[in-house]
C-alpha positions as CSV (number, residue, x, y, z in Angstrom):
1,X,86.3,157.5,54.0
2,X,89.7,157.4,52.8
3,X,91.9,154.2,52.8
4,X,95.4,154.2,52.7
5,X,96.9,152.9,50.2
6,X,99.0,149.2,50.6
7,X,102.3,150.2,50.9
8,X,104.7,148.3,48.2
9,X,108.2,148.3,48.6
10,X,110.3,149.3,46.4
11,X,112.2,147.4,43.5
12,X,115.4,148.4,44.9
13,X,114.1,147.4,48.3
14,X,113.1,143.8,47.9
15,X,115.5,141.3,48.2
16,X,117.7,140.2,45.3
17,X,118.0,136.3,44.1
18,X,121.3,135.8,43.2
19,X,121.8,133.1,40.3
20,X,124.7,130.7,39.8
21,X,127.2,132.9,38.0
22,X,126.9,135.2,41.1
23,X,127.8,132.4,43.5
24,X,130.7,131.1,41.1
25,X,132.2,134.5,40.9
26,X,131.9,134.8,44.8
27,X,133.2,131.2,45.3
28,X,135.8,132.1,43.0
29,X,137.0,135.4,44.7
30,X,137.3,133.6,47.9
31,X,139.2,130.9,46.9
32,X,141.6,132.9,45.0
33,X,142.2,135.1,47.9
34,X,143.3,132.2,50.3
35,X,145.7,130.8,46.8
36,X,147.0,134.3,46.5
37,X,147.5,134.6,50.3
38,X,149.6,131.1,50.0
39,X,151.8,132.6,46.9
40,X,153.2,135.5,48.5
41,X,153.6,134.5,51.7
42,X,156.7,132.1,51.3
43,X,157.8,132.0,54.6
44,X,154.5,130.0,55.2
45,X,154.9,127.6,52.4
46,X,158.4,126.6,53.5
47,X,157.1,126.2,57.5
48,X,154.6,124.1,55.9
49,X,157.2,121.8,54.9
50,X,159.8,122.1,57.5
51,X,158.2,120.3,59.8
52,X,157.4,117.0,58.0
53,X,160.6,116.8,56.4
54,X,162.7,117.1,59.2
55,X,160.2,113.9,61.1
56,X,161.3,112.6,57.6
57,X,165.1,113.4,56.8
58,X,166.4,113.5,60.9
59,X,164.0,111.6,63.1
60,X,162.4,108.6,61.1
61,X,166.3,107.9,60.1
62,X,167.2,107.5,63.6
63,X,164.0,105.7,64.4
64,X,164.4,103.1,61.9
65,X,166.7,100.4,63.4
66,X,164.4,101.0,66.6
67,X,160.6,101.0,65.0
68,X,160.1,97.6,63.4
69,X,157.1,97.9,61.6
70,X,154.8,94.2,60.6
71,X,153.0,93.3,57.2
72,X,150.3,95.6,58.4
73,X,147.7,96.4,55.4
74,X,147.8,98.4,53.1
75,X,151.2,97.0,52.7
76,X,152.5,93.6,51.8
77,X,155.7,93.6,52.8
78,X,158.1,95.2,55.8
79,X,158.2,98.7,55.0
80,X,160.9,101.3,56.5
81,X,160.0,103.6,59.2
82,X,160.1,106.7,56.4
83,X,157.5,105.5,54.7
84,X,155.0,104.5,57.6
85,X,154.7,107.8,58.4
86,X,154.7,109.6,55.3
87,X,150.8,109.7,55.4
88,X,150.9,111.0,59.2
89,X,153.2,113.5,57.8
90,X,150.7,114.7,55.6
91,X,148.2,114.4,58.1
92,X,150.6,116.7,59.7
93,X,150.5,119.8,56.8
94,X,147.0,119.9,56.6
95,X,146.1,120.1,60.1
96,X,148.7,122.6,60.2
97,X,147.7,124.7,57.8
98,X,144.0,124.5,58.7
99,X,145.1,125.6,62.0
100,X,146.8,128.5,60.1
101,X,143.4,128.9,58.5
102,X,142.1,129.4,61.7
103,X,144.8,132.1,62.7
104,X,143.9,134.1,59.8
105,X,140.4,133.7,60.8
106,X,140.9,135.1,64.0
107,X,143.7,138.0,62.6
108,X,140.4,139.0,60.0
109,X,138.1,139.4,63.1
110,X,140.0,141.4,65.0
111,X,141.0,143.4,61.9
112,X,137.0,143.9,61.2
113,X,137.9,142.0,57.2
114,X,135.7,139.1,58.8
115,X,132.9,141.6,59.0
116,X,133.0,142.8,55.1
117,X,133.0,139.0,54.5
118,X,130.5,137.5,56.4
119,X,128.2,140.7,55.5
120,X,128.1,139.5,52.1
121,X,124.6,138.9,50.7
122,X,124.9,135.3,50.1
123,X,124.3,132.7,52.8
124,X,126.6,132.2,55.8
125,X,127.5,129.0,55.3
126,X,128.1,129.1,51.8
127,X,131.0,132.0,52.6
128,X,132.7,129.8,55.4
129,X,132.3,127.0,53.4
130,X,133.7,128.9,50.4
131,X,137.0,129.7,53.0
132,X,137.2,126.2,53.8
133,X,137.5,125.0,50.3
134,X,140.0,127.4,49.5
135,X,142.7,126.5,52.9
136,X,142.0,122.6,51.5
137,X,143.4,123.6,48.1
138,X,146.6,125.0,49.2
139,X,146.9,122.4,52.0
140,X,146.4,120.0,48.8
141,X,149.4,122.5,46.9
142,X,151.6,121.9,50.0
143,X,151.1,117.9,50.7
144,X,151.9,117.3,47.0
145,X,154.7,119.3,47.2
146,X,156.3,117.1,50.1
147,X,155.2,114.0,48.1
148,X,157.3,115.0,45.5
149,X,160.4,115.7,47.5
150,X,159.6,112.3,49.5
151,X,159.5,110.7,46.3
152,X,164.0,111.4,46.1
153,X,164.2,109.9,49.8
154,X,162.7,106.5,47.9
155,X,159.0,107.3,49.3
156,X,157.4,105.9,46.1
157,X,154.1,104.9,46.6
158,X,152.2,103.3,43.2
159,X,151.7,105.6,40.6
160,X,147.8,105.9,40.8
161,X,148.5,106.2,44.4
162,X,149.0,110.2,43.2
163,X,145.5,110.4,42.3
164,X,143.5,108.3,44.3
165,X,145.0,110.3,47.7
166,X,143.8,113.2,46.5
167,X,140.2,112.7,47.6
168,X,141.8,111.4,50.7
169,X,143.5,114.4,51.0
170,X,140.2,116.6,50.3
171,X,138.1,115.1,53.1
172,X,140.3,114.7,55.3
173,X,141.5,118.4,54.7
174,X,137.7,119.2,54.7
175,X,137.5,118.0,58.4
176,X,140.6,119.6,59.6
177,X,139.4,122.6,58.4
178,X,135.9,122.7,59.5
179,X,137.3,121.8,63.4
180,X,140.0,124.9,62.5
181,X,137.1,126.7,61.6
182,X,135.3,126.2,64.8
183,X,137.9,126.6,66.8
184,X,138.6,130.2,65.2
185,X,135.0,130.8,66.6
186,X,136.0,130.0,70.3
187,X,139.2,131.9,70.1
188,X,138.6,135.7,71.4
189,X,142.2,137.0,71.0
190,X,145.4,136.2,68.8
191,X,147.6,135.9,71.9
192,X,145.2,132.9,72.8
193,X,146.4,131.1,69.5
194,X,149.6,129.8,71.2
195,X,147.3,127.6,73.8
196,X,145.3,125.9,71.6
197,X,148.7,124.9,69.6
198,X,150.0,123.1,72.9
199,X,146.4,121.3,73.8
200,X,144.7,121.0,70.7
201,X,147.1,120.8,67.9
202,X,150.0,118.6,69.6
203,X,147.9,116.2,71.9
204,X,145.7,115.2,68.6
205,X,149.0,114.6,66.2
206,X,150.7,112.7,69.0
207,X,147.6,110.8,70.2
208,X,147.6,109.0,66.8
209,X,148.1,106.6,64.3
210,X,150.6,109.1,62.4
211,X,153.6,108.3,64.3
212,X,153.3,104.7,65.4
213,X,151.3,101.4,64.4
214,X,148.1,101.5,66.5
215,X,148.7,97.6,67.6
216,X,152.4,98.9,68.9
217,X,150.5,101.5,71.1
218,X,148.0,98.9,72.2
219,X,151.4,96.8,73.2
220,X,152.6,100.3,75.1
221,X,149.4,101.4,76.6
222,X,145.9,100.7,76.4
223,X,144.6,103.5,77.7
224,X,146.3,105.5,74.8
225,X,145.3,103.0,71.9
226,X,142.0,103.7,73.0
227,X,142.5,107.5,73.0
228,X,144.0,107.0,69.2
229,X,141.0,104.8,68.2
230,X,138.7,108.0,69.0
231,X,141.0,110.3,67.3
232,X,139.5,111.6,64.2
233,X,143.1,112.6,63.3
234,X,144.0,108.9,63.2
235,X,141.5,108.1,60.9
236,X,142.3,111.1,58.6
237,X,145.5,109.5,58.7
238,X,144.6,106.0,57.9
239,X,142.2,106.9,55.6
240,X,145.6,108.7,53.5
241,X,147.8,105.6,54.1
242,X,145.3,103.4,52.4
243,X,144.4,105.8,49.9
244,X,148.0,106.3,48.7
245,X,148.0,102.3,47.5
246,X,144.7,102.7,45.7
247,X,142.6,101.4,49.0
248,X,140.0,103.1,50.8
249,X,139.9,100.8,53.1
250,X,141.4,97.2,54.5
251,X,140.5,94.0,53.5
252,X,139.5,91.6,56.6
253,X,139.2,87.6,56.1
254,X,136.3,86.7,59.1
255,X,137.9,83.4,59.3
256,X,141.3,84.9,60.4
257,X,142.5,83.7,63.3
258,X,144.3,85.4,64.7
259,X,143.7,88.3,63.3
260,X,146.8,90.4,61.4
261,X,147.9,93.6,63.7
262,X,146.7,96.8,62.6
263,X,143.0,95.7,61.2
264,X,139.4,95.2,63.8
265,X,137.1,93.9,63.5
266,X,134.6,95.9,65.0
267,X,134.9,98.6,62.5
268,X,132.0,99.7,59.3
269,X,132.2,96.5,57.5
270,X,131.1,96.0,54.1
271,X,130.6,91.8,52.7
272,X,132.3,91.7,50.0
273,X,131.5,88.8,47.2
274,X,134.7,87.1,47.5
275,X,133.7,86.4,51.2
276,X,135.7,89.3,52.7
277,X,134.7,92.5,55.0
278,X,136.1,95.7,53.6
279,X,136.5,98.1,56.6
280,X,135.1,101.5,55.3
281,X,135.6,102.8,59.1
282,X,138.3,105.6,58.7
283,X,136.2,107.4,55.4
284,X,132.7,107.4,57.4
285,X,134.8,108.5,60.5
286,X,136.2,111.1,58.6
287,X,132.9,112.4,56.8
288,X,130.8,112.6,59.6
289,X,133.2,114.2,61.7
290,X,133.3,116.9,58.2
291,X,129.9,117.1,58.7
292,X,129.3,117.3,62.5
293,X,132.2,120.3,62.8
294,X,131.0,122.2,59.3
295,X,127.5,121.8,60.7
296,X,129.3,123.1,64.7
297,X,130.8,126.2,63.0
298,X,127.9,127.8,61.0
299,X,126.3,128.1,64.0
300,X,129.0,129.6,66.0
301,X,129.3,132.4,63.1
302,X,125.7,132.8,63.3
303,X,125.0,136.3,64.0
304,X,122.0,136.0,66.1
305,X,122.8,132.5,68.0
306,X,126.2,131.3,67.9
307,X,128.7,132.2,69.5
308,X,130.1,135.4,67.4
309,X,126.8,137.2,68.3
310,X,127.9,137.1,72.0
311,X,130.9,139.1,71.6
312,X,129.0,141.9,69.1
313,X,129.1,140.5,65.8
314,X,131.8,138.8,62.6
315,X,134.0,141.9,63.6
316,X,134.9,141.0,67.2
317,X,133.4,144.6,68.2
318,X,133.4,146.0,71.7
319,X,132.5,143.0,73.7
320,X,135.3,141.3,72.4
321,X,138.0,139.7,75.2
């Protein structure tokens, strides 16, 4: 009786285990490409900062004499309008240029360069994640930029207030990115990008902490205090402002009464041994939301479940609207 022999596939055949150089050198490329993107398109850099600096230079100097702003942590004395909302204004680049992110995103996929990408042999989410990273690090290039030029309009935070924003700056660039990313997943056309600028972009910049004192919107309206307490934006924000005076958080005296505007009390509060609560609220805001959106658009991209697979694959294809 003859048996057949077990078929064994061949070496060329079976799958390949890539090692960690492999991953650095793809990690690398990626990144590179989104720097490189940055460098020679100028145009985008300066948009970047057009927008912050005129709040700064035109609006927040006719706003001053009208905004009053209290002892609110993390400062300890009044501070000018200019400076309250330098860390919305940052707040401001990076959700901008994740948004940006996500306009390229949608430009590759209708091009068909999300396809070669997301065909790569190495895991999905390492190659968005990979993307992500990279629009964070010229978001990080373009927030330090306007730092420095604030710093001549007598925006001078501490010194070590340069450093300890940036991993501020990093998660909170993280999260815009990952919702940027996400959103790129539910946007079918490039025409459609316009949209989500007026009921995405604007309602969450405006809805926040970025612009105003949250206990000056609670004064105005409570309905929209409550709106800005909910906005991860806000505590992207916050979580900046605090950073930029070497805080990652504020410190709350229980026995306060009545409590100082600007701090709750029903926040993530950690005892601390000199018998006060230090709010960690705006960082586990901000990381969860990182990881809740990351987690949101690796499935969307997922070729046989999300949401890309519905309209023929990374490339747009056919079905696309």
């Amino acid at each position: 009786m003859n048996m057949e022999a077990p078929l064994i596939p061949a070496e060329s055949d079976a799958p390949r285990r890539h090692g960690l150089g492999a991953y650095m050198a793809c990690f690398r490329g990626i990144v590179w490409r989104e720097v490189l993107r940055f460098l020679y398109q100028r145009e985008r850099f300066f948009s970047a900062l057009v927008r912050p600096l005129v709040w700064l230079f035109i609006f927040a100097a006719g706003f001053r004499q009208v905004l009053g702003v209290s002892i609110i942590p993390p400062y300890t004395t009044y501070v000018l309008y200019e400076t309250f909302i330098t860390p919305g204004l940052i707040g401001m680049i990076l959700l901008f240029n994740a948004m940006q992110s996500s306009l390229s995103m949608v430009y590759d996929r209708e091009t068909g360069a999300m396809r070669t990408l997301l065909v790569a042999p190495f895991p999905r989410s390492f190659l968005l994640l990979s993307k992500l990273i990279g629009g964070v690090a010229v978001a990080c290039l373009q927030a330090y930029t306007f730092l420095a030029i604030a710093y001549f309009w007598d925006i001078q935070p501490p010194w070590m207030g340069y450093l300890t924003v940036f991993p501020a700056l990093v998660l909170s660039g993280l999260m815009l990115g990952a919702l940027a990313l996400l959103m790129s997943s539910l946007i079918r056309q490039l025409e459609n990008f316009a949209g989500v600028m007026n009921f995405v972009i604007f309602p969450m910049f405006f809805a926040s902490s970025a612009l105003y004192p949250l206990w000056r919107i609670r004064e105005g309206s409570p309905l929209l205090y409550e709106i800005a307490r909910f906005n991860p934006f806000t505590h992207a924000v916050e979580l900046i402002r605090f950073a930029l005076y070497g805080q990652v958080g504020a410190r709350i005296d229980p026995t306060m009464n009545p409590v100082e505007p600007g701090i709750s009390l029903d926040g993530v509060l950690i005892p601390l041994q000199s018998g006060e609560l230090l709010d960690l609220t705006h960082v586990t805001v901000v990381i969860l939301c990182t990881v809740l959106f990351l987690a949101a658009a690796v499935f969307a991209y997922n070729p046989s479940k999300g949401l890309i697979a519905r309209r023929g694959g990374p490339g747009g294809g056919a079905n696309a609207v």
